[in-house]
C-alpha positions as CSV (number, residue, x, y, z in Angstrom):
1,X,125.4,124.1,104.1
2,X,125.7,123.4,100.5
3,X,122.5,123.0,98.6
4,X,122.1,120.1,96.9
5,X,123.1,121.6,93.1
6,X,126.2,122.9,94.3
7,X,127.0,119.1,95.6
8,X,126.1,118.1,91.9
9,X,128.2,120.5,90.6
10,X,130.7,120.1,93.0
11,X,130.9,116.7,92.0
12,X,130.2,116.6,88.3
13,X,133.6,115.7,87.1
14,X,133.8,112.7,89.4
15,X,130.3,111.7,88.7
16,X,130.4,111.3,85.1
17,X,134.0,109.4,85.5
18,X,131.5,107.1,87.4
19,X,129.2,106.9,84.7
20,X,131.8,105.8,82.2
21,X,133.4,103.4,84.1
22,X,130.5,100.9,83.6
23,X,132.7,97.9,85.0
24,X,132.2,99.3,88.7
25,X,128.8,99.6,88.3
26,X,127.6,96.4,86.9
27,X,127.9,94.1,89.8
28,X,125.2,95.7,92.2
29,X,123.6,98.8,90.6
30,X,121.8,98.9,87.3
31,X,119.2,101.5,87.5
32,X,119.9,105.3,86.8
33,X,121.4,106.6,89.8
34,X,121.0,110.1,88.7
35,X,116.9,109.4,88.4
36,X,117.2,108.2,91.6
37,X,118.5,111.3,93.8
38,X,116.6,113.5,91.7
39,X,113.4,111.9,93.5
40,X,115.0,113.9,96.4
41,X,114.8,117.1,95.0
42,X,112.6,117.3,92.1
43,X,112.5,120.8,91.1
44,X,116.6,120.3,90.7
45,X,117.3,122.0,87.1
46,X,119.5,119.1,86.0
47,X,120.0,121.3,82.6
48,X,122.3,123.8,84.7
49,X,124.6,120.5,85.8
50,X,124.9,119.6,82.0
51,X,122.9,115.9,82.3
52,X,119.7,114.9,80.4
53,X,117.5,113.1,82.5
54,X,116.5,111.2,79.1
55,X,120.0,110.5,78.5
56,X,120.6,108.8,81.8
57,X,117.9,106.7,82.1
58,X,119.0,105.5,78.5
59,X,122.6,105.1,79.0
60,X,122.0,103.2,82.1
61,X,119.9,100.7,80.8
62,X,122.3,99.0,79.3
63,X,124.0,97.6,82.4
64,X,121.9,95.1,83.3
65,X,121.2,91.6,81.6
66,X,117.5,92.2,82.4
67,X,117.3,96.1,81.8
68,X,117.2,98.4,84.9
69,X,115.9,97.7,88.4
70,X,114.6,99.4,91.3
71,X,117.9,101.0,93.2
72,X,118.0,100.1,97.2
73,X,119.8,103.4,98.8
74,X,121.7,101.3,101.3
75,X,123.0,99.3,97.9
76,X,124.2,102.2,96.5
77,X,125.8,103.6,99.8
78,X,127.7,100.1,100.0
79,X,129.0,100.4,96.3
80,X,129.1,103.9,95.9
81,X,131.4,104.2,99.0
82,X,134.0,101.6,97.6
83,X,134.7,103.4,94.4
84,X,136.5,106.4,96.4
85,X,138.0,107.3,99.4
86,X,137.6,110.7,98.6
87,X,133.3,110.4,97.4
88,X,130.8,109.1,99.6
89,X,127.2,109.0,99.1
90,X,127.2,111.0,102.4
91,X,129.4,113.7,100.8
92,X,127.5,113.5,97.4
93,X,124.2,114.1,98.2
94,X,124.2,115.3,101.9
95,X,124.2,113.0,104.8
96,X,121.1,114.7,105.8
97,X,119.4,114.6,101.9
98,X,120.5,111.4,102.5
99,X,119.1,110.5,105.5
100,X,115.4,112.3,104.7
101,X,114.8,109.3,101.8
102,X,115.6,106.5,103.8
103,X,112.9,108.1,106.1
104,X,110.4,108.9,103.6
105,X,110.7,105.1,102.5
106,X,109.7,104.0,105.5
107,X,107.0,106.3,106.1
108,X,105.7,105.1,102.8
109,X,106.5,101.6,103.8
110,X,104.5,102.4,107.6
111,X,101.4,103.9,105.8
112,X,101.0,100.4,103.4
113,X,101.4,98.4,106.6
114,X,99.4,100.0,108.8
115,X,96.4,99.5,105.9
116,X,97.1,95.8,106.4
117,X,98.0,95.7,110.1
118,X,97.2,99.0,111.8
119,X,93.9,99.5,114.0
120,X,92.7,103.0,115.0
121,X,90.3,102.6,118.5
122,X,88.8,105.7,120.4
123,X,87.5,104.8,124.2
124,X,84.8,106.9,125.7
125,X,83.8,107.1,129.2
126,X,84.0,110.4,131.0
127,X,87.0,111.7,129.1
128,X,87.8,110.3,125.5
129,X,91.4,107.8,125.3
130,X,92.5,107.6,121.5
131,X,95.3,104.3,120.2
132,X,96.9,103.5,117.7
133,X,98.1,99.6,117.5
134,X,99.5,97.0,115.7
135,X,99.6,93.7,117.0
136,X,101.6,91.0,115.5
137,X,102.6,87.2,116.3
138,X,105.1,87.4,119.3
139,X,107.6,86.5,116.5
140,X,107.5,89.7,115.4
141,X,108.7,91.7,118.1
142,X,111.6,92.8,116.8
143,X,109.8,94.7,113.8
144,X,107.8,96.2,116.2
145,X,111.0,97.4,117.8
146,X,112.3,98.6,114.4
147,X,109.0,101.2,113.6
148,X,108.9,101.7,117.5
149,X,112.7,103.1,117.6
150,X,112.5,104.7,114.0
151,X,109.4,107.1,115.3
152,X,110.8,107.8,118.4
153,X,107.5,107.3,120.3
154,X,104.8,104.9,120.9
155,X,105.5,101.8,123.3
156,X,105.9,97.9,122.6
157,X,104.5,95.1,124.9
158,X,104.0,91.4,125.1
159,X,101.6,88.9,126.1
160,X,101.3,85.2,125.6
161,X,101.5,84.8,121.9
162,X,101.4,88.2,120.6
163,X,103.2,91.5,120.7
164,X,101.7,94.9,119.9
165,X,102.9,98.6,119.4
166,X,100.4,101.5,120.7
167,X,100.6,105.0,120.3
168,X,98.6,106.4,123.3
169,X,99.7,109.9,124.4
170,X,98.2,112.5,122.9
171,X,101.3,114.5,121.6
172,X,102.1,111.1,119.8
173,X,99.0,110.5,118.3
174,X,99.3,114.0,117.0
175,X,102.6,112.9,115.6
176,X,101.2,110.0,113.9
177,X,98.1,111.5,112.4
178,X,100.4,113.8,110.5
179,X,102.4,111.1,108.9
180,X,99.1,109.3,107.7
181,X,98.7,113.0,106.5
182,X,101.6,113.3,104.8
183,X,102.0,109.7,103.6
184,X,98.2,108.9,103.6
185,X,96.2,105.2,103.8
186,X,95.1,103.8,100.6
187,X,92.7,101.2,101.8
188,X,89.7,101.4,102.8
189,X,91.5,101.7,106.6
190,X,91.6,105.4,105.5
191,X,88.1,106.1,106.7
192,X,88.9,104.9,110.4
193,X,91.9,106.8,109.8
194,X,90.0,109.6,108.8
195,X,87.6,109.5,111.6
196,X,89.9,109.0,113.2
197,X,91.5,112.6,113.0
198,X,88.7,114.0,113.0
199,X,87.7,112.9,116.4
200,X,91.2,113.7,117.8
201,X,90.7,117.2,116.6
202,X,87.4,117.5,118.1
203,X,88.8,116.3,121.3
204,X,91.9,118.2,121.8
205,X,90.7,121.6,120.4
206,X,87.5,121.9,122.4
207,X,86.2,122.2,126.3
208,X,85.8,118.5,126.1
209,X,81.9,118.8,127.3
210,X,79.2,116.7,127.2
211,X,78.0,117.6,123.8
212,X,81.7,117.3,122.3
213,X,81.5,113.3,123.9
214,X,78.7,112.7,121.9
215,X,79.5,113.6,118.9
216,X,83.2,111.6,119.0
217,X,80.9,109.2,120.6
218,X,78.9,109.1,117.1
219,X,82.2,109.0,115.0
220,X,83.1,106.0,117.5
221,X,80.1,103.8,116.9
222,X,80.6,104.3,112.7
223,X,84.5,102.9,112.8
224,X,85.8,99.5,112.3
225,X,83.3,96.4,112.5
226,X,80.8,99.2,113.3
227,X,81.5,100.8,109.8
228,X,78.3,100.0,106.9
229,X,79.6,102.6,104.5
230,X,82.8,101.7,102.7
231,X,82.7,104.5,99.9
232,X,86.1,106.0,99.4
233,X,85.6,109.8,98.8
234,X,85.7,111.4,94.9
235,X,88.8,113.7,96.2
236,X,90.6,110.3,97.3
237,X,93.1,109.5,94.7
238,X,94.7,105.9,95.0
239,X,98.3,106.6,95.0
240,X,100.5,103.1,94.9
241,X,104.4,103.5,95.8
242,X,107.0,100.9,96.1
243,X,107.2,101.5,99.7
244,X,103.5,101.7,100.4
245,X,103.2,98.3,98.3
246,X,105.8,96.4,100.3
247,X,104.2,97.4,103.9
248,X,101.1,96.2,102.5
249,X,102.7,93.0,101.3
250,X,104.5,92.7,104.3
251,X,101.2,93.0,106.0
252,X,99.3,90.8,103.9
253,X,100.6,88.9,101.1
254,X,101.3,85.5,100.4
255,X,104.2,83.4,99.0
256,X,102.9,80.3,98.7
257,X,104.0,76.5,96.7
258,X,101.4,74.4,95.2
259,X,103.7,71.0,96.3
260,X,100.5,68.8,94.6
261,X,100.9,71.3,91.3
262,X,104.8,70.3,90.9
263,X,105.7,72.9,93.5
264,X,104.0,75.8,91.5
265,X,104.3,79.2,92.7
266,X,102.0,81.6,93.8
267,X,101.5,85.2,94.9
268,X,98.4,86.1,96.2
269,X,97.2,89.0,97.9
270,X,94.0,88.9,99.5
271,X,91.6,91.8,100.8
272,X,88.1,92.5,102.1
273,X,85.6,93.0,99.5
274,X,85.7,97.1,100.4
275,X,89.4,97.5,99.4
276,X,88.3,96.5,96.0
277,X,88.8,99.8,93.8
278,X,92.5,99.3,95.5
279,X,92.9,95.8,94.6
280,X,92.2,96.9,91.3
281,X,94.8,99.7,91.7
282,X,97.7,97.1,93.0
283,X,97.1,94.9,89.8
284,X,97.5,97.5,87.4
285,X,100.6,99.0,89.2
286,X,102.2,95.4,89.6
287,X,101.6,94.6,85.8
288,X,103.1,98.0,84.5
289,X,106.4,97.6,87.0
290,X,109.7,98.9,84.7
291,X,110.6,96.9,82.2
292,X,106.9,95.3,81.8
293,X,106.6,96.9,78.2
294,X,102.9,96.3,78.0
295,X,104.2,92.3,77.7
296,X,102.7,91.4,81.2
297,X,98.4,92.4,80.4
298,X,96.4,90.3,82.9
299,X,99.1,88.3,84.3
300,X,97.7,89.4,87.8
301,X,94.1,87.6,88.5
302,X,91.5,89.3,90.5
303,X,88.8,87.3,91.6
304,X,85.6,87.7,94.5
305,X,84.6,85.3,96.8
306,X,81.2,85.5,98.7
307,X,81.3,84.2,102.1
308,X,78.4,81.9,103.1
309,X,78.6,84.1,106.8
310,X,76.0,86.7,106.5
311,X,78.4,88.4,109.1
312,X,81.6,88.5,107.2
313,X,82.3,90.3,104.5
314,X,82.9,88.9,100.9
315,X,86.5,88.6,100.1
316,X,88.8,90.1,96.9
317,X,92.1,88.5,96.1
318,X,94.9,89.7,93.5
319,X,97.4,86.1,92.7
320,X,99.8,85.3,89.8
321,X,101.9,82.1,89.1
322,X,103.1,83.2,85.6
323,X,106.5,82.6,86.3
324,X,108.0,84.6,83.4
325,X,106.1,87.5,85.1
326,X,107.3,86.4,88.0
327,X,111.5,85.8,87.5
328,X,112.1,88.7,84.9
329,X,109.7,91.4,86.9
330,X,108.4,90.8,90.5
331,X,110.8,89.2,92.0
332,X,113.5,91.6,91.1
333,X,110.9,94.3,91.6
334,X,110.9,93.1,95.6
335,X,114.5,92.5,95.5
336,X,115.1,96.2,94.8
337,X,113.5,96.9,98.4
338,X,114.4,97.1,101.9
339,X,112.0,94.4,103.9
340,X,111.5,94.8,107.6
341,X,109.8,91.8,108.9
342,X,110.4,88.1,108.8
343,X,108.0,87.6,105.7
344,X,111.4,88.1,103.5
345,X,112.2,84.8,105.3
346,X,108.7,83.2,102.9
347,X,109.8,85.5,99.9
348,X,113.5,84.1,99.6
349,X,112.4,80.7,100.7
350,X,109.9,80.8,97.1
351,X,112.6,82.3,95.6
352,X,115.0,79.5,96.4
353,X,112.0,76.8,95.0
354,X,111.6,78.7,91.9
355,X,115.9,78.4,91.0
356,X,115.8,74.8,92.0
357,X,112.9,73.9,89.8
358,X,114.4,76.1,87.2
359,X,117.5,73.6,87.2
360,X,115.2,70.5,87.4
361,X,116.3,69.7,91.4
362,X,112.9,68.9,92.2
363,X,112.5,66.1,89.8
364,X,115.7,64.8,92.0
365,X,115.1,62.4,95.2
366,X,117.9,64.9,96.9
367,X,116.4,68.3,95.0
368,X,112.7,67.1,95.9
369,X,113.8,66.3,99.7
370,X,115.2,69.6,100.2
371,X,112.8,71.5,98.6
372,X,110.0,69.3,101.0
373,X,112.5,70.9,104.2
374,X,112.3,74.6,103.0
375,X,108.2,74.2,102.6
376,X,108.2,72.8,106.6
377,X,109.6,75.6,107.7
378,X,107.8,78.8,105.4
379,X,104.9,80.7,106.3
380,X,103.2,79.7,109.1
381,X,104.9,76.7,109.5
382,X,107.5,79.4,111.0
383,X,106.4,80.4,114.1
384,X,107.7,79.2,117.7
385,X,104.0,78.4,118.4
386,X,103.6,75.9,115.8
387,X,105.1,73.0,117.4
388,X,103.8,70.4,114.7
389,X,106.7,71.2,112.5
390,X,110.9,69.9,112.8
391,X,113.0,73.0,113.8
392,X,115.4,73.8,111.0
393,X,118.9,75.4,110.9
394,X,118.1,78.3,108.6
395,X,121.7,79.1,108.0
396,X,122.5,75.2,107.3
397,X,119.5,75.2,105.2
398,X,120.4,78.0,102.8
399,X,123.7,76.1,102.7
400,X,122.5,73.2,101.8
401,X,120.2,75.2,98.7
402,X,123.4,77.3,97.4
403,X,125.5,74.3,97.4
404,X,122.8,72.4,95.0
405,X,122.1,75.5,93.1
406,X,125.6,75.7,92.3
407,X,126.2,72.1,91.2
408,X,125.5,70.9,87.9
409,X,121.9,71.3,86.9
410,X,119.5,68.3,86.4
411,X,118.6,69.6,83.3
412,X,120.4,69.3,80.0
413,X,119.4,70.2,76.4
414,X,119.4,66.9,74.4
415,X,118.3,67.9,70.8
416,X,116.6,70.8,71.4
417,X,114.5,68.9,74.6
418,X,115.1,68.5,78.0
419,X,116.4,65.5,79.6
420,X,116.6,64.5,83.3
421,X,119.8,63.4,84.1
422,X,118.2,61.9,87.5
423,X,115.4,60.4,85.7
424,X,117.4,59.5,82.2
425,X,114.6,60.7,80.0
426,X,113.1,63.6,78.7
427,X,110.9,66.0,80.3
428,X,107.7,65.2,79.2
429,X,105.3,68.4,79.4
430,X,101.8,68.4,78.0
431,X,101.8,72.3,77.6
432,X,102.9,72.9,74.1
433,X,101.5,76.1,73.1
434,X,99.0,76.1,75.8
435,X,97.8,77.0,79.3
436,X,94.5,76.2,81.3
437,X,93.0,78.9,83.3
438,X,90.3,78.5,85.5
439,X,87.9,82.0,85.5
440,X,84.8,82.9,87.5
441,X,81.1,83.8,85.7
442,X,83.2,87.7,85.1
443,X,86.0,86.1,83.4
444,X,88.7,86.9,86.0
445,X,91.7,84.7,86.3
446,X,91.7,82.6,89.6
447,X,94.6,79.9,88.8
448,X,96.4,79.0,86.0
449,X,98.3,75.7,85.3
450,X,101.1,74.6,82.6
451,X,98.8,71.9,81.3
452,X,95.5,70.0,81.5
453,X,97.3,67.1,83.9
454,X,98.3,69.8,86.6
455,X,94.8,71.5,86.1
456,X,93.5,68.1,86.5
457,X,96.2,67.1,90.0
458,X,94.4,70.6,91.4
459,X,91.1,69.5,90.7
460,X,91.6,66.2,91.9
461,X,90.4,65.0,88.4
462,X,91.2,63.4,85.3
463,X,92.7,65.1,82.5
464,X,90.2,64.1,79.7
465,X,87.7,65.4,82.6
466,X,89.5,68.8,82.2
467,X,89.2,68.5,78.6
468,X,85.7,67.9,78.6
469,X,84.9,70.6,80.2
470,X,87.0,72.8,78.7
471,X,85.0,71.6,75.2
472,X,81.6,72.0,76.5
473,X,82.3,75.2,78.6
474,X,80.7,72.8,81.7
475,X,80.7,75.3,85.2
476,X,81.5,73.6,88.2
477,X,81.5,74.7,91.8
478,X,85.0,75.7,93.0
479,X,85.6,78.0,96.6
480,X,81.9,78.3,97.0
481,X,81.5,80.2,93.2
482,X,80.7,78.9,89.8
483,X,83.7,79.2,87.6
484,X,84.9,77.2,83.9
485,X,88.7,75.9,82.7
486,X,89.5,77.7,79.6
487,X,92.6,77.3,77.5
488,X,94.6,80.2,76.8
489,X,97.0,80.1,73.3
C-alpha cells in the first residue's frame, strides 16, 4: 500500500491544478485543505512535496467572504469527488487514511458526550458487574443506534419514555475504557471514569477474593453522587477539540430565544459547580475560534449560581447573545461539524430566527407568526411526550422560512436608517453606542441587552428604573444572587 507521501506526490500536479482553480472551490470549501489532511499525518515533511504549510493556509484564505472555516470531511468528499472522475478523496488520501479521521472525530465527539451524558456504575454483591450507559429521551433512539453501530458493541434498549445504551461485557468495557484512554474525559466525569478503570483492572487481573471486593467496594462508594472530592489531578491537562466540544454541546447546551427580549438569542451552556476550571477552558477556546483575531474578549459570560438545596450542588454556566460573535464565528464554527442527535433540529431552528430578524421578518405580522411556530416546536417543546404543543410539518416549516427569507427583506436603508416597510417607519433603537450588561458581585457577564428598554422588558421594569440603577450602582436580587446593570461603550 502506498504511504500517504507517495499519494501526495503522486498527486501533486493534480492537486495544485486544484488549488488554482479557485472557482471550484468557493462554493463549499474555504478552509486549507492541505492543513486539513496533514492533521492525519503530522509528522508528513510537506517540504519534500514542494508546499508551505504557511503558504496554504494564506492562499486559502482568501476564498471565503468571511475568511476560512472549519472543513467537514464528508463536504470535502462530496466536492472533492465532482472535480474528477479520475481523483477521489478515497484515492487521494487512502480510503483507509480516510476512514481513520472520520473515526477519530467521533471518538472525540463520544468522549465530550459521554462528559455530558455518560454514567460509569460498578454493582457489587458476590462477584463485581461493571456498565457503562447513556440514557436519553426515547426520541433519541436513533443516536443511540448510530454510537451503538459505530462501536460495534454495547446494546440499546427501551422503556416507557427513555432509551439507553449499556456496555456490560467485560471484553467491551475493556474496549471502551481504552477509547476514554485514548480520547480521555475532560470534566470532572473523568474521575468516575478514572475510578472507574481502576476498579475494572483490579477486578479482571486478580483472584477476585474477598479482600479484592472490598477495595472495588471502597472505589464504588467514592463515585458519582457518592463523590466529595472534585479535584482534577495536576498531570490532567484540559484539552478542548472541536469534536470533544460538540458532544458536549450535543449533551448539554442550549439554543434558546428570549421571545419577551425581541426574540434575542442565546447560547448557554450550563455545568455543575465542579466542572468549573473546564467551563473556564470552553470560554477561552470558544472566544479564540479562527478568525476571532483577539476581536471577541469576554463575549462568552461565565457566571455561578448557588443553590438554596444544601443537597445540590451550586451551578456554573457559560452564555453569549453577542450576535456579531455569534453570525461571523459560532455559528459557522458549528456549521463546520458533523452533528449526530436531534439538537441540530434547536441549532438550525435559532439559526433560522437569527436570518429572519436580520431581515426585519419579525417586526412583520407574517415574519412574527412564523417565527412564534418554529419556537413551539424547539427544544423541549420537541419531544413526542410533550403533548401541550401543535405537531408541526418540519419539512413544510423550513419551507415556509426559505420562502420568506428569500423574499424581499422588511428592511430597507432610508438615509442612512432603517425603515420598516410593514410598519412604514423607522426602526427606532435606543442602543446608540451602548449595551447594558447585567454582572454578578465578581463582575462576570450574566445577560446583555441592546438597550435600557430590553434590559428593562427582562426585568419586568421601567427603563428610567434601569437607568437609575445603572447611575447609582443599586444591587438587586436576580436568580437567587446579588448582581448590578452596567453599561458597556
Amino acid at each position: 500500500m502506498s504511504t500517504l507521501k507517495e499519494i501526495y506526490l503522486n498527486f501533486r500536479p493534480k492537486l495544485l491544478l486544484l488549488l488554482k482553480n479557485t472557482s471550484l472551490l468557493i462554493p463549499e470549501i474555504n478552509y486549507p485543505i492541505i492543513s486539513q489532511l496533514l492533521l492525519i499525518k503530522t509528522e508528513l515533511d510537506i517540504s519534500s512535496i514542494g508546499l508551505s504549510k504557511n503558504y496554504t493556509f494564506d492562499y486559502l484564505a482568501t476564498l471565503g467572504p468571511s475568511g476560512p472555516r472549519a472543513l467537514r470531511p464528508t463536504t470535502f468528499i462530496k466536492k472533492f469527488s465532482t472535480l474528477s472522475s479520475e481523483i477521489t478523496a478515497e484515492n487521494f488520501i487512502g480510503q483507509e487514511t480516510l476512514k481513520s479521521l472520520e473515526m477519530k472525530n467521533f471518538y472525540e465527539w463520544l468522549s465530550g458526550f459521554a462528559d455530558a451524558e455518560g454514567s460509569f456504575y460498578i454493582a457489587i454483591s458476590n462477584s463485581c458487574a461493571f456498565r457503562f450507559q447513556i440514557n436519553l429521551h426515547k426520541d433519541d433512539v436513533d443516536l443511540l443506534y448510530y454510537i451503538h453501530r459505530t462501536l460495534g458493541f454495547g446494546e440499546v434498549r427501551s422503556y416507557n419514555n427513555y432509551s439507553s445504551y449499556t456496555v456490560t461485557r467485560l471484553k467491551d468495557i475493556a474496549l471502551l475504557l481504552k477509547i476514554f484512554q485514548d480520547y480521555p474525559l475532560q470534566g470532572s466525569k473523568c474521575l468516575n471514569c478514572k475510578d472507574f478503570t481502576k476498579a475494572f483492572e483490579l477486578y479482571v487481573n486478580s483472584d477476585k477474593n474477598s479482600n479484592i471486593i472490598k477495595e472495588i467496594l471502597e472505589i464504588k462508594n467514592g463515585m458519582n453522587k457518592s463523590r466529595t472530592d472534585f479535584k482534577i489531578p495536576k498531570d490532567k491537562e484540559i484539552n478542548i477539540t472541536p469534536y470533544w466540544l460538540l458532544g458536549f454541546i450535543e449533551g448539554e447546551g442550549c439554543f434558546s430565544i428570549n421571545k419577551g427580549n425581541n426574540y434575542r438569542l442565546d447560547f448557554s451552556l450550563p455545568q455543575a459547580h465542579s466542572n468549573l476550571e473546564l467551563m473556564k477552558k470552553i470560554k477561552v477556546y470558544l472566544e479564540n475560534l479562527p478568525n476571532t483575531n483577539n476581536d471577541y474578549e469576554d463575549v462568552i459570560g461565565i457566571s455561578m449560581v448557588k443553590s438554596n438545596n444544601t443537597n445540590h450542588e451550586s451551578t456554573v454556566r457559560i452564555e453569549t447573545t453577542r450576535i456579531p460573535y455569534i453570525t461571523n464565528i459560532f455559528i459557522p464554527f458549528l456549521e463546520s461539524l458533523n452533528w449526530h442527535s436531534k439538537k441540530q433540529f434547536d441549532f438550525q431552528d435559532w439559526k433560522n430566527i437569527l436570518m429572519l430578524k436580520e431581515q426585519g421578518h419579525h417586526l412583520s405580522e407574517q415574519g412574527e407568526k412564523l417565527i412564534n411556530l418554529i419556537l413551539s416546536q424547539m427544544n423541549k417543546n420537541r419531544l413526542s411526550t410533550n403533548s401541550s404543543q401543535p405537531i408541526v410539518d418540519r419539512n413544510r416549516l423550513l419551507e415556509e422560512v426559505n420562502k420568506l427569507l428569500n423574499g424581499p427583506s422588511n428592511i430597507e436603508l432610508r438615509n442612512g436608517r432603517k425603515w420598516i416597510i410593514s410598519l412604514q417607519k423607522y426602526y427606532n433603537s435606543s442602543r446608540k453606542e451602548l449595551s447594558v450588561i447585567i454582572v454578578d458581585e465578581n463582575g462576570n457577564n450574566l445577560h446583555t441587552f441592546d438597550s435600557l428598554a430590553d434590559c428593562g422588558k427582562f426585568l419586568n421594569v421601567h427603563p428610567s428604573t434601569v437607568s437609575k440603577r445603572i447611575i447609582k450602582s443599586i444591587p438587586f436580587l436576580l436568580e437567587n444572587k446579588q448582581v448590578f446593570i452596567k453599561k458597556v461603550s
